[in-house]
Steps between C-alpha positions, in 0.01 A plus 500: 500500500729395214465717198507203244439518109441257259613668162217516252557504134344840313376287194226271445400345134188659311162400672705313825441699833835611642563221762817337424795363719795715597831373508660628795437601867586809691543560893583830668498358825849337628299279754266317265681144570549559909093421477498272274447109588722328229609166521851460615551259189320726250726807651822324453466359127371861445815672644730261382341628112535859517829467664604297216392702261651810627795367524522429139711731254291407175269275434285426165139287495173445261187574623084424384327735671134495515233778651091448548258783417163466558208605313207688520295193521746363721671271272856472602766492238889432527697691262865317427864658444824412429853622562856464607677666722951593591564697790846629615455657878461749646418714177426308130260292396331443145153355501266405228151464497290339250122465524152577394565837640808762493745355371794652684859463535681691827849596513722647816839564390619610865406859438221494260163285443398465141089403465487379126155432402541249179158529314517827521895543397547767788712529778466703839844588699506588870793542759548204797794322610352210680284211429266596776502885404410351112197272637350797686526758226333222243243414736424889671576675139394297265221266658677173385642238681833304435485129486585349822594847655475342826777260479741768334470734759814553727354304783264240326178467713627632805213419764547794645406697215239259378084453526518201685297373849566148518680293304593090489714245299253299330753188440706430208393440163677493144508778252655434157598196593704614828431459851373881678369618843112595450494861716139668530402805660236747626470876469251747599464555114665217317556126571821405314707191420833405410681189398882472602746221328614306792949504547715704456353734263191572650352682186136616469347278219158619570196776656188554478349836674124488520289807578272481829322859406403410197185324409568173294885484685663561197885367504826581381730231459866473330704185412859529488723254302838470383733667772793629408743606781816564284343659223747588256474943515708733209486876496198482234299294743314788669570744201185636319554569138160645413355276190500677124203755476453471910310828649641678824227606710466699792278322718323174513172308623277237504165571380214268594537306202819391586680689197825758578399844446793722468585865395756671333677844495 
């Protein structure tokens, strides 16, 4: 039996039941594809993407996020977020998050991950020297997810590692104005989507994850525009020069509210 996650978000806004969307997928077991019935299409456009993406040095992108919550009275609502995003494998990125909730910008220099929270002018500082050690310790220590986390790991949506059943191409389709493959697939816990630019560059533009243990099947999707794949990188890129006034804190959550709670020595 695989021993499959779907990462939950530890927040929910005042009066909404937590039920939300999670952003990424986990998989212990290395046989989860072997069972899987994916469509030889669907597995090629998927494997041509994460091989793609691995292979690239740096890479810089926008992104809308949105995530649904649903209410006590079952009322679902999609909260929206913004950002942009550079990232310089195997070790730096710099992300920023802005949205109804935390409002959060992440930092991995190549040896240390800097958590700045920007309402409340206070940063958190914690060892890790890859991108994929600096997703998990947001995500296990902090109870946060990074924007599009599954695309920057080191092996992008690896089927092997992923919640997934069944998938198929749906056909092609335009996004932004540009021809991409339609990919959709099945997981024990998830259903998930993608949208790859057709060519040579065979760039996720698009995914929605929706929730199959949830009631209401709340969704998390992300939009990503504006590729970069020479983005222009300087030594102050992934350098974080803590604001005037900003606080150093020990530790760092999420409360349910979706506000960073931090302490200080």
């Amino acid at each position: 039996m695989k021993n499959t996650l779907i990462r939950k978000p530890r927040w929910a806004a005042p009066g909404i039941s937590v039920a939300a969307l999670l952003i990424g997928f986990v998989a212990t077991d290395s046989s989860a594809s072997d069972q899987a019935m994916i469509d030889p299409d669907a597995d090629k456009v998927l494997s041509e993407m994460s091989a793609y993406m691995s292979g690239l040095s740096s890479f810089a992108a926008d992104f809308d996020a949105s995530t649904d919550i649903i209410t006590f009275d079952g009322q679902k609502v999609k909260l929206a977020a913004s950002g942009n995003l550079i990232v310089s494998r195997p070790g730096k990125f710099r992300i920023k998050r802005l949205g109804s909730l935390a409002e959060m910008e992440f930092v991995l220099d190549g040896e240390t991950l800097t958590l700045y929270g920007m309402r409340i002018n206070a940063f958190l500082e914690l060892p890790a020297a890859s991108i994929d050690e600096a997703i998990a310790k947001i995500r296990d220590d902090i109870g946060f997810e990074v924007p599009g986390a599954d695309i920057l790991s080191a092996d992008p949506l690896n089927l092997d590692v992923t919640d997934v059943v069944s998938g198929v191409h749906v056909g092609m389709t335009t996004v932004g104005g540009e021809p991409v493959h339609h990919l959709a697939f099945r997981g024990d816990q998830v259903d998930w989507q993608i949208w790859i630019k057709d060519g040579e560059e065979p760039l996720p533009v698009k995914y929605v994850i929706t929730s199959k243990l949830t009631a209401g099947a709340p969704e998390y999707a992300l939009q990503i525009t504006n590729w970069n794949i020479t983005p222009q990188i300087d030594d102050a890129t992934f350098a974080f020069v803590p604001p005037s006034g900003a606080q150093s804190l020990t530790s760092m959550t999420i409360d349910a509210a979706g506000n960073i709670v931090g302490s200080s020595e």
